[in-house]
N, C-alpha and C positions, 0 to 999 in steps of 0.2 A: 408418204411421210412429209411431202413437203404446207400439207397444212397442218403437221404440228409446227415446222417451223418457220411458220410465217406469224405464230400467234402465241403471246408471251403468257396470254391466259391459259392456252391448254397448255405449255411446257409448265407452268405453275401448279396448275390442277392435276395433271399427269405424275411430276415429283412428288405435290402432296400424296395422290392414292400410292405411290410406290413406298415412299417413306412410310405411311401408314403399314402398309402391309409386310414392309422390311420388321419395324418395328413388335408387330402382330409375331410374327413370325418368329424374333428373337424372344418377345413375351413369352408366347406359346411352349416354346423349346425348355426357356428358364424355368416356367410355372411344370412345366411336365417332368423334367428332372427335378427340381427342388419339392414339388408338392409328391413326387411319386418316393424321394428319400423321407421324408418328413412321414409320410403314411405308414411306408415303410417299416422304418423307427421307431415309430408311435405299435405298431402293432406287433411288432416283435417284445415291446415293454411289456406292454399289456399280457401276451401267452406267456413271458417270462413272468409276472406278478400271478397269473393265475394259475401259473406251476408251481410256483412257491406258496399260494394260499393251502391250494393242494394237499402239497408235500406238508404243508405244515401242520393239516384236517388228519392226516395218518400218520405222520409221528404225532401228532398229540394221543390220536387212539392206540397204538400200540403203545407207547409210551406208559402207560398205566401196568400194563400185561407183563413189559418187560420188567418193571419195577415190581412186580410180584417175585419174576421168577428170580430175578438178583438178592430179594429175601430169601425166596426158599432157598437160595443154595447157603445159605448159611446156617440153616435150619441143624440144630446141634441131634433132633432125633434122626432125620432123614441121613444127617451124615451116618452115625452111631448104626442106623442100621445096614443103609448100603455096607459098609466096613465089616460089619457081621455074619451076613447072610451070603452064601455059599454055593448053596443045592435048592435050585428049587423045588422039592419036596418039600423041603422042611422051613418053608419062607411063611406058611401063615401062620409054624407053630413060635417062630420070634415071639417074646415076651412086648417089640415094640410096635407089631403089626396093626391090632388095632385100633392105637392111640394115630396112627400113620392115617391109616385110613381114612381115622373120624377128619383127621385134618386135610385131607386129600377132599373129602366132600366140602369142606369148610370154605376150601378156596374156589373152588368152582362156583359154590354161589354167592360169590365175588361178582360175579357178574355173567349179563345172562348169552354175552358172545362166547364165556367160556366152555366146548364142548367137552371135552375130559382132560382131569388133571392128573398127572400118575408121576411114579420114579423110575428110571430103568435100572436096574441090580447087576453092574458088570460080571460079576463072579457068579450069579444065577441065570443071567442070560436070559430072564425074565422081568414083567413089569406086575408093580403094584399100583393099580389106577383106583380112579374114584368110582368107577362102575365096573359091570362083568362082576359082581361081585369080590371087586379086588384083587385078582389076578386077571392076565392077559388069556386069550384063549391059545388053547392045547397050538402044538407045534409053532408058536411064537421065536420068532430065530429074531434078538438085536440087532445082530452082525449084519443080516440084510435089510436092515432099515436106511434111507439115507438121511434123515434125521438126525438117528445116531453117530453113524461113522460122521458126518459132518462137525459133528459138536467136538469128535474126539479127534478131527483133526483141526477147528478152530482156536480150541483148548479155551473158549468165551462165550458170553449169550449170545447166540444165534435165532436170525429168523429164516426157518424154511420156507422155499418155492410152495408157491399155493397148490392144493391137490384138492381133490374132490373127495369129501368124506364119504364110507358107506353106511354109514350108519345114519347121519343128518341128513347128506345127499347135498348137502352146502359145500363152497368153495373154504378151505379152512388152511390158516399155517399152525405150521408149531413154532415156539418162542421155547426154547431151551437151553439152561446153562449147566456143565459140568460139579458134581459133587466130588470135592478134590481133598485130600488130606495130605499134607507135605508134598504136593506135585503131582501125588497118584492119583489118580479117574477111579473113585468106585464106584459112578455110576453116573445117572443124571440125572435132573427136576426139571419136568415139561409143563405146556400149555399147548392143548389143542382151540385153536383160537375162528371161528368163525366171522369170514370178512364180508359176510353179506351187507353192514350196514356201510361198509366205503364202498362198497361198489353202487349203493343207493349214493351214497351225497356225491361221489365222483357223476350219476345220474343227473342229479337235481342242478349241479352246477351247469351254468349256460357259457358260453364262450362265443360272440356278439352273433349273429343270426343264424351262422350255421356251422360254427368249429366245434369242436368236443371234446373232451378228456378221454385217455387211453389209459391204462395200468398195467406195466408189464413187468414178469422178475427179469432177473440181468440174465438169464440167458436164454430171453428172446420170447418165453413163454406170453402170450397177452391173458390176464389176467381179466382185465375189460375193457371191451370195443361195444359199442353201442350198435354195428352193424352185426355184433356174431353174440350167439347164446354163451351161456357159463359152462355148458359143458363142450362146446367147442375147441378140438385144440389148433387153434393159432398160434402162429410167429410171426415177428414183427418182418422178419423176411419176408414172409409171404406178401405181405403189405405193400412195401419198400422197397424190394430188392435191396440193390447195392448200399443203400441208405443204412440200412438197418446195422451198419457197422459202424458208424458215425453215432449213431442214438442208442446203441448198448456200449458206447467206450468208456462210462463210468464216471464220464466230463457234464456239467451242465451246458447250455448253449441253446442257438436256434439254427436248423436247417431246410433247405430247401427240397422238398418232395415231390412225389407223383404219386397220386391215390387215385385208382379207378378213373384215370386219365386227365384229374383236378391238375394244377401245380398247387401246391400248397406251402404254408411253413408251419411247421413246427419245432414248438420247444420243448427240449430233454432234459430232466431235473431228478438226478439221483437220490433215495431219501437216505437221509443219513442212519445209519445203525440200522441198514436193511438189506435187503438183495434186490429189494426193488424201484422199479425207475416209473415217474410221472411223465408223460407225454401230454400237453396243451397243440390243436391241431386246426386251423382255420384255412380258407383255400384264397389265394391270392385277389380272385374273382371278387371278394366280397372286399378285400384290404383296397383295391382300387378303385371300388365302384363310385364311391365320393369325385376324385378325381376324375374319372370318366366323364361325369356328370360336368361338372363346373368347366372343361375344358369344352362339351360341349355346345357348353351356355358363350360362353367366349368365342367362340367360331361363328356361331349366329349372328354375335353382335359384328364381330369384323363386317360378316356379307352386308349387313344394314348400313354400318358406317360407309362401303364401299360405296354401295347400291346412292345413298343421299349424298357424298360426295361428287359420283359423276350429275346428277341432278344438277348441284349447286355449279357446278365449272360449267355445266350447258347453260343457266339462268346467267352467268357471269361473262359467256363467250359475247350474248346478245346484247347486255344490257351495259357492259363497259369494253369490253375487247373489240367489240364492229367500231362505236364511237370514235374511240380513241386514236384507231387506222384510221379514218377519214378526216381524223384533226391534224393528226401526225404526216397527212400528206398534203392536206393546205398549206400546212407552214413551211414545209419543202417547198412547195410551188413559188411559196412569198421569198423566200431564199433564194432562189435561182432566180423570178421573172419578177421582183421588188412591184409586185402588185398587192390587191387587198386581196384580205382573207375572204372569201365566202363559205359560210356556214350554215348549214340549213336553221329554220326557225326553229325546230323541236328542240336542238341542241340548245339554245340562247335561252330559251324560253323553260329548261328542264332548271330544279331548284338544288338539284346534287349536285356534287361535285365535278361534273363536266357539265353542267351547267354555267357552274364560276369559272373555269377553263375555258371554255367557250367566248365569252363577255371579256373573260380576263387578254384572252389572244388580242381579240378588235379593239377592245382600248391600249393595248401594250403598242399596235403597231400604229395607233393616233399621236402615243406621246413619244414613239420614237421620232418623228421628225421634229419636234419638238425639243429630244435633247440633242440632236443633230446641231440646233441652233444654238443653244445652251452652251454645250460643251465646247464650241468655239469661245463664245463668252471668258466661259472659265480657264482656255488656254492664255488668254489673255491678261486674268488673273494670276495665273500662277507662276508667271514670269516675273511680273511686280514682287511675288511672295520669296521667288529664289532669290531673288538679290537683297529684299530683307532678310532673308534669313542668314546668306554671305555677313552682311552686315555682323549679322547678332554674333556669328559664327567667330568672327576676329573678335570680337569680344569679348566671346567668353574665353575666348585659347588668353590673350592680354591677363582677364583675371587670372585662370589656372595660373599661369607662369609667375604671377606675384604671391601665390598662396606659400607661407612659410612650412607647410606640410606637406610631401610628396605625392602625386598624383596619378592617376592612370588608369585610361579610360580602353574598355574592350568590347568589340563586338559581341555579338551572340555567340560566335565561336570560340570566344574567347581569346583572340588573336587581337593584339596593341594594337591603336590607332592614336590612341592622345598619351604624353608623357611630360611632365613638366620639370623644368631646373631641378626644382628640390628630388624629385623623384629619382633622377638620373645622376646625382649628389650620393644618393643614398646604395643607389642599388648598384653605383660603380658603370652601370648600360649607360655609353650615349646611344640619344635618343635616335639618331639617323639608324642605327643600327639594332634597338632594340624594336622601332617599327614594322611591324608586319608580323613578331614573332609571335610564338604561344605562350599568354601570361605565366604556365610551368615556367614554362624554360628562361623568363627572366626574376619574377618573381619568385624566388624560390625562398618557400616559408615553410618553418615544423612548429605545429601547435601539440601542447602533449592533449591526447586522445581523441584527439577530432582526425579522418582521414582526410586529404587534400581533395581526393575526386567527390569526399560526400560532401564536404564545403563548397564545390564550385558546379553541384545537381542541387544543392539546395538554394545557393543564389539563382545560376540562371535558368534552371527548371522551374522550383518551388517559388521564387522570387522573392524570398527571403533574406533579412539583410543581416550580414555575419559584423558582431564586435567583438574584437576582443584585445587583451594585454600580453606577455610573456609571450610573444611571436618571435621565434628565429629566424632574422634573413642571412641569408647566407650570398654575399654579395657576388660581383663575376670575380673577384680575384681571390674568390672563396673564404675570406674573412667572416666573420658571423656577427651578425648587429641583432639588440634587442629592439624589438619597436611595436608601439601599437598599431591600431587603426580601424576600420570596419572597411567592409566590401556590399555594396549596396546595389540592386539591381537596376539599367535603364528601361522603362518600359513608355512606351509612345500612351497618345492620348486612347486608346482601347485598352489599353493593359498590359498591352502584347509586352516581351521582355525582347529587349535589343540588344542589350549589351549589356555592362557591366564597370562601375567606379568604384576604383580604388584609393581611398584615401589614407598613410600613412605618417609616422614620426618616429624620432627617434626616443626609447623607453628607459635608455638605460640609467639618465640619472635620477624620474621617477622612479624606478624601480628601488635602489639604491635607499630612496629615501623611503619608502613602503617598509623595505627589512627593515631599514633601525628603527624605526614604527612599531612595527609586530615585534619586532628585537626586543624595544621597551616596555611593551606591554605583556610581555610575559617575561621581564627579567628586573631584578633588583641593581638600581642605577647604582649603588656603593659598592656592591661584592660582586656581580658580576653573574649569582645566582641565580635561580627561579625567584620569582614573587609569589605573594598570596594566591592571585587569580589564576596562575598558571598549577599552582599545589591545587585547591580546587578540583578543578576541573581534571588534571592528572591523576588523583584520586579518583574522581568516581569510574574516571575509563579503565582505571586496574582493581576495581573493586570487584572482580569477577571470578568465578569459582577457577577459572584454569589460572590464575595469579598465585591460587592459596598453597602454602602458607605464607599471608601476606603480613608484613611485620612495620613498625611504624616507630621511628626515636623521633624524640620532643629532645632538643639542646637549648638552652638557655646560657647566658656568657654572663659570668658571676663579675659582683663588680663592676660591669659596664657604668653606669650611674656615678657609682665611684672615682673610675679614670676621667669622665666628664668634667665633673665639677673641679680633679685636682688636677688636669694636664691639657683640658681644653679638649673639645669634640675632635677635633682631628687627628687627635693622638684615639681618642675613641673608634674612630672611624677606623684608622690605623690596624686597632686590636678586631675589630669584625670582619676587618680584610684578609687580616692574620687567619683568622678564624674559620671564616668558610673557603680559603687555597687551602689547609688541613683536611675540614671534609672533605671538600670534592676530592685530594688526593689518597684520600684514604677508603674512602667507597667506591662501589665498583659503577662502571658505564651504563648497565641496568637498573643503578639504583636512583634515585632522583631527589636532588638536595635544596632546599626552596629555604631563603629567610622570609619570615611569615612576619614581624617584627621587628621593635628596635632592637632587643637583644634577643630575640627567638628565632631558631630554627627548625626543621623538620625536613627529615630523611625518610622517605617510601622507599622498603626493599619487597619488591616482588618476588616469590618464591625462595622464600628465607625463613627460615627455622628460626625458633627464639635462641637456640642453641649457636645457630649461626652471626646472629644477630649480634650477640652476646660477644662472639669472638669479632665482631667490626667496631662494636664501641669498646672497648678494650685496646682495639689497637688507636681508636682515635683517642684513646686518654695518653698512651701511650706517647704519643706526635705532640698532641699537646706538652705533654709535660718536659719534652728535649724542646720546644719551640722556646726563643731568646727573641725579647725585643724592650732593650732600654734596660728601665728598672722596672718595667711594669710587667705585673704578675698577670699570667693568662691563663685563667681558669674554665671550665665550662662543667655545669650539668647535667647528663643524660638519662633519660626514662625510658622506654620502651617498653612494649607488648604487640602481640603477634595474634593475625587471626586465623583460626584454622578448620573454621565451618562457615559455610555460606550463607548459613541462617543467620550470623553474629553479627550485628550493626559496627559499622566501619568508624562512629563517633565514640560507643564505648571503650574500643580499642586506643583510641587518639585520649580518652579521659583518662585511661591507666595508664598511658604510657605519659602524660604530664602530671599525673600523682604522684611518677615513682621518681619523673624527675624532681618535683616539688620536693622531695622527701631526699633526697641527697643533695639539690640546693640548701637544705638546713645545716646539713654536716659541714659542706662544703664549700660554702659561701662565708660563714665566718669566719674559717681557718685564711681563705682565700685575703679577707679585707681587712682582716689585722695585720695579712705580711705587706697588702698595700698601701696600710697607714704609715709601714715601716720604711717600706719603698718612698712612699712621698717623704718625709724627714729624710734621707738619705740622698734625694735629688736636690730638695730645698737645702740641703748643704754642700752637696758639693755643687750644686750653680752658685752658689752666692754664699761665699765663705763668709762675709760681715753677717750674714744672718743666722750661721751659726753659731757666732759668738756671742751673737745679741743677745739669742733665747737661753743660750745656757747663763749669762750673766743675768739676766732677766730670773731662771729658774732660781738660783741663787737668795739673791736675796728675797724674792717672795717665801721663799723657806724661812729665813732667817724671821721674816716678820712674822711668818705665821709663830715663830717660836717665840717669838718675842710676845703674843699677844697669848702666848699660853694654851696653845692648840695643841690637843696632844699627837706624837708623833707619826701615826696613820695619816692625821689629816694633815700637817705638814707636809709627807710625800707626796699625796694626793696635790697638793698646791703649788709643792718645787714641780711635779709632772704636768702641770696646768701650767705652767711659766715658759717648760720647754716646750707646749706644743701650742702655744696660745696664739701664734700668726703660720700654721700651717698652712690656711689659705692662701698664704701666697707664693703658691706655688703655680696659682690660676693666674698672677698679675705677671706682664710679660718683665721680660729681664731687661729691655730697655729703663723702664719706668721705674723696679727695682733701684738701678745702679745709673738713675742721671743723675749728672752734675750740679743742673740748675734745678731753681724753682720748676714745680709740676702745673701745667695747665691745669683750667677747670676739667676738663675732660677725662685727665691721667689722674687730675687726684679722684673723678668720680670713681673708676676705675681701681684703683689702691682701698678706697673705702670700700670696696665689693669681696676685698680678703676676708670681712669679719664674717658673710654670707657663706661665703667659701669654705670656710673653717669650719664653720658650724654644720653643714651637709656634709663634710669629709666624718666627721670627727662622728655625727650623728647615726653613718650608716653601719657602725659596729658597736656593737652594747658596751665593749670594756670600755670604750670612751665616750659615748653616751654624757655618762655625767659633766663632760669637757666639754661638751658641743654649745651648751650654755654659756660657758665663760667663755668661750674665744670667740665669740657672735657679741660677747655684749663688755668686752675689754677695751672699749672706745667710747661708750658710755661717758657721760660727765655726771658730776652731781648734784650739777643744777640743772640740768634734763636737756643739754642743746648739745649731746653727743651723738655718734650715730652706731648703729642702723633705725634702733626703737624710740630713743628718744628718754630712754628709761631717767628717772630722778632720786635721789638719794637711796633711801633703801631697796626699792624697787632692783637696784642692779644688785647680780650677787655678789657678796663679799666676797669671794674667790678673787670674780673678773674687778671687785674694785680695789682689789691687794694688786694682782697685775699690773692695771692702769698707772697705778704710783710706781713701782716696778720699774715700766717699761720709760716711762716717761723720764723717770733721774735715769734711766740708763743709754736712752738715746739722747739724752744734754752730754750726757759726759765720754760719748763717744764721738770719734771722727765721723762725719758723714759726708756725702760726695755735694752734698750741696751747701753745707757750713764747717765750721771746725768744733772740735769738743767743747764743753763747758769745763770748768773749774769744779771741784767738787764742791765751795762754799758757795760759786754762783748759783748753782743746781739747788742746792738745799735752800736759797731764798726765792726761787722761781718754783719752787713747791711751796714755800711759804705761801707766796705770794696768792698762789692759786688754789692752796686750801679754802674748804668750803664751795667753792665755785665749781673748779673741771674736778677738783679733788676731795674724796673723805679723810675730814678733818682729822679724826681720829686714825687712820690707816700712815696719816702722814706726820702725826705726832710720834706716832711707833718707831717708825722707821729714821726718824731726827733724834729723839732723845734716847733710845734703845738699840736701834742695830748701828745708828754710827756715833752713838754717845756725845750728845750734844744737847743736854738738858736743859731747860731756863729758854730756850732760843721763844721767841713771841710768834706767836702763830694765833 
């Protein structure tokens, strides 16, 4: 044994042939079992299909016979006569014997397997057939037939065990059914049926080169065996022995046999509506001959693979395993006695691969002295190179230690070596102490869904560099910090991964300012709500069939416009604040309440009924209408509709439900801003009680003039109610500017001039007052056109607002004001003089002189 082991080619070549033939071996095993189940399998299918072609060639041929005889037993003469007849003596003199008969021949040439057709006559004990002239021959006993007792104890169409006819001398059954009237047997309707032609196609059929079809009744009789004649009597015992118990058990299946010392298999298939059973029978010899073959063929090949393997390991022992020892003991020799290699010339001179091996060794061991020189050289360098690199090394620790971000540098192990100020700041570790450990156990960080250990195979295996935000450190004295950072791998000038930098910060007041970020952009900066963008996009992710029924209110805040103009935006703002703390406390946690607009809002209820729906805005009318703030009236209107198929577009839904708000904003919007006109007059007086004196004295006498100028009394009222509300706007001017004492800046009178603007938008946004919105926008008007807001000139302003103008004007001369004293009522009345034609219409102020304070003649 010992030149196998001196020689690495024959332990090579040697494993090869053994594996090979390990392999062969387990092949062979596989192939022989698997190919022998498969054949198997396959041929048991096959004798099963051709027991069922079979079975299914003789029930279709019987099958015709029996359907005869299932008619005759209905046969209304056949019954009529069995039922009559008696004695057979007196059976051919029946009145229905020879209509019996003619149809007894009738049906036999039906067909030409049928050998005789007859009845049996229980109460005669005799048969009428279609031959013999119509009766049975002399001493004919029933009782001893097994035909008959069989039928009369099946009480059904039966088919008889085959027998051998004497008359035909053919194999023949009978097919017969009971002739029965209310349960009782009078007799019977047969077919004697010759099976000569199944026992041919059972012939003809082949079963692959040497199996055969068998036909036997169920108790064991063989009907046809290809080895025995027709009138042999055979049993499937005889065949099979013990078998034969297994293949008459009434079961279909396939079993394993011995015929005439074959093994064989055969399949047993019972015909249905019969007594008899198909056997399909082929002998194993033939099921595995395939198999035999092809394993073989596989066996020959192995002995050739063997056979050119040892070939090729003796061509291999020569041509590279000699070589290779002779090289392999130069170089030993060069190893121990530091002498040169010699090699013979064939080796230097060959152009394969121990050729270049060869060449390769003689020149290796020329520039080994070579780098013998050399590599002093380069010790000499690399001393120079440690002390620069000391150098670089205090350097970079300098920078680290100044960096405002914490730091810290790890081995490949991931065990500390560098930590700077900041680091040791953060993580609570001084540094003498936290060196040497395991970045775990100082660094200790929770990222949600990243694991720790695939974070730190994916830096320092993968070399992959990790960043990320929302990092929990959890310091030494177990306090919890947010921080970002990344972890970055060291890898030297090849690639290799050495370690590992950790660079971090403190997150938390970024973070901080990130949420009120994301806070903002999906919330409304007044109410505190959702916004547009955040409704959006909430929608379409519950626009889903498991939301439904998904229901959607549209609220709109009536008047909003209204409280603008007459209380200033932040009394507006006020009322929207009001407004959505109402929704949100009135809907539930899963429903989602967005202002989409200045006065528009919209509530998403996920799986809510309209019915349900209906019972939330209801209670928010409800809140609403107890809510109290000031004098101002808080109104809203709501819409809704509900979607409750998932085919239903989620925009149609949002259209009906701002129609339906649309459509009670009409109702309820006006009732709403007449009580806020009312409201405003009711604050405009009780802030500033001179102003309510003003406009009622104001309202006064505009009445009186219009009476005076012969208006009839409708339009009168119309004009005393234009007098009391004709400076509602200034309800918009601040109550400083109202009730100073001095002279008004430019700014405060710009200001004060902006009531007529005011007035006119309050007054304009409810129809009853409509017609008023014109006169208290243009009651400051002059009528020579350098009044304000329009600039309007004599008749151009309406006479309403230029009966006011005079009005208001004798009324604030002759009242106290916080910046002058009253007028005189005759200085007044010459300071309208005066300014008739000019700020005033001449005619409005002649009315009011010589008619409502009777002063006639006076020059104007």
């Amino acid at each position: 044994m010992n030149w196998i082991k001196k020689s690495i080619t024959r332990k090579i070549g040697l494993s090869i042939l053994l594996v090979v033939f390990v392999l062969f071996s387990i092949y062979y095993f596989f192939i022989n079992v698997q190919f022998k189940n498969y054949y198997e399998q396959q041929s048991k299918e096959l004798l099963m299909n051709d027991s069922e072609y079979i079975s299914s060639g003789i029930e279709i041929f019987l099958q015709k016979f029996i359907m005869i005889v299932e008619q005759g037993k209905m046969n209304p003469d056949f019954l009529e006569f069995a039922g009559e007849v008696n004695d057979i003596n007196t059976m051919k003199d029946n009145r229905l014997f020879g209509r019996i008969k003619s149809q007894l021949i009738d049906i036999s040439g039906l067909d030409k397997n049928i050998a005789l057709s007859y009845i049996a006559v229980s109460e005669a004990n005799d048969l009428i057939t279609s031959d013999y002239d119509g009766v049975a021959i002399p001493d004919y006993d029933l009782n001893n037939r097994e035909w008959y007792t069989s039928i009369l104890e099946e009480g059904d169409t039966t088919v008889t065990a085959p027998y051998l006819d004497l008359v035909t001398g053919q194999i023949t059954v009978t097919i017969a059914a009971p002739l029965t009237d209310q349960e009782k047997v009078l007799g019977v309707f047969a077919l004697d049926i010759m099976i000569e032609d199944l026992r041919k196609m059972m012939l003809d059929h082949k079963i692959g080169k040497s199996g055969y079809a068998v036909l036997a009744y169920n108790d064991g009789r063989i009907l046809y065996h290809p080895d025995y004649n027709i009138k042999d009597v055979v049993y499937v015992k005889d065949i099979v022995g013990d078998k034969s118990e297994e293949l008459l058990s009434g079961k279909s299946g396939i079993t394993n046999c011995v015929y005439k010392g074959k093994e064989k298999f055969a399949a047993h298939l019972p015909i249905k509506n019969t007594n008899l059973i198909v056997f399909t029978i082929i002998s194993k010899e033939e099921v595995y001959s395939q198999l035999n073959s092809f394993l073989l063929t596989n066996l020959l090949i192995l002995v050739g693979i063997l056979a050119l393997s040892y070939i090729m390991i003796a061509a291999l022992r020569n041509l590279i395993s000699a070589p290779v020892i002779n090289i392999s003991r130069e170089i030993e020799s060069y190893s121990k006695n530091k002498k040169e290699i010699c090699l013979p010339g064939e080796y230097l001179d060959r152009e394969d691969e121990l050729g270049v091996l060869s060449r390769g060794l003689a020149l290796m061991v020329q520039e080994i002295s070579n780098y013998v020189v050399e590599t002093e050289y380069k010790n000499q360098e690399l001393i120079r190179v440690k002390e620069k690199i000391s150098m670089e090394r205090s350097l970079f620790k300098t920078t680290i230690h100044s960096l405002a971000d914490g730091v810290i540098a790890t081995d490949e192990f991931g065990i500390i070596r560098i930590m700077n100020n900041v680091a040791e700041d953060l993580t609570e570790w001084p540094v003498e102490q936290a060196y040497g450990k395991g970045i775990a156990e100082v660094f200790r960080i929770k990222i949600n869904g990243i694991k720790l250990s695939d974070l730190y195979d994916e830096v320092y295996m993968l070399g992959h560099v990790f960043r990320a935000e929302d990092i929990l450190l959890t310091k030494r004295t177990g306090e919890e910090l947010l921080i970002e950072g990344n972890v970055a791998p060291i890898k030297d000038e090849e690639g290799n991964i050495s370690g590992a930098v950790i660079v971090f910060r403190d997150f938390t007041e970024k973070k901080q300012k990130q949420e009120q970020i994301l806070y903002l952009s999906y919330h409304d900066q007044l109410t505190g709500l959702y916004n547009r963008r955040f409704f959006e996009e909430e929608l379409e992710r519950l626009d889903t069939e498991e939301n439904l029924p998904l229901s959607i209110a549209m609220v709109d805040v009536n008047g909003l416009k209204l409280t603008n103009d007459a209380f200033g935006h932040m009394t507006g703002d006020k009322l929207l604040i009001r407004v959505a703390k109402i929704l949100s406390t009135e809907c539930r946690k899963t429903d989602v309440v967005a202002r989409i607009g200045g006065d528009e809002f919209v509530i998403i209820l996920p799986k809510t009924t309209d019915t349900e729906t209906g019972k939330i805005v209801s209670r928010i009318y409800k809140a609403i209408a107890r809510e109290k703030m000031d004098n101002i009236i808080i109104s809203i209107s709501i819409g809704y509709d509900t979607k409750i198929r998932s085919d239903e577009r989620i925009e149609n839904v949002m259209n009906k439900a701002e129609e339906q708000m649309y459509m009670k904003k009409l109702t309820e919007s006006k009732s709403m801003r007449n009580k806020t006109i009312q409201a405003i007059l009711n604050t405009l007086r009780e802030k500033n009680q001179r102003e309510r004196v003003h406009c009622e004295r104001v309202s006064r006498i505009c009445k009186e003039i219009a009476r005076q100028m012969n208006m009839d009394e409708e339009t009168a009222k119309e004009i005393e109610y234009a007098g009391l509300m004709h400076d509602i706007g200034k309800i918009a001017v601040s109550d400083d500017i109202l009730n100073k004492p001095g002279r008004l800046t430019d700014a405060e009178y710009q200001e004060m001039k902006r009531h007529t603007e005011s007035g006119y938008q309050i007054l304009r946004s409810v129809d009853a007052y409509t017609s008023l919105a014109e006169i208290a926008l243009s009651h400051h008007e002059r009528w020579d056109g350098k009044g304000y807001p329009r600039g309007l000139e004599g008749e151009e302003i309406p006479l309403i607002a230029r009966i006011i103008t005079v009005a208001d004007a004798y009324e604030a001369m002759t009242e106290n004001r916080p910046y002058k004293k009253a007028m005189t009522k005759d200085a007044a009345i010459e300071e309208l003089i005066k300014n008739s034609g000019t700020q005033f219409d001449p005619e409005i102020v002649r009315v009011l002189i010589e008619k409502v304070f009777g002063f006639p003649g006076k020059d104007l």
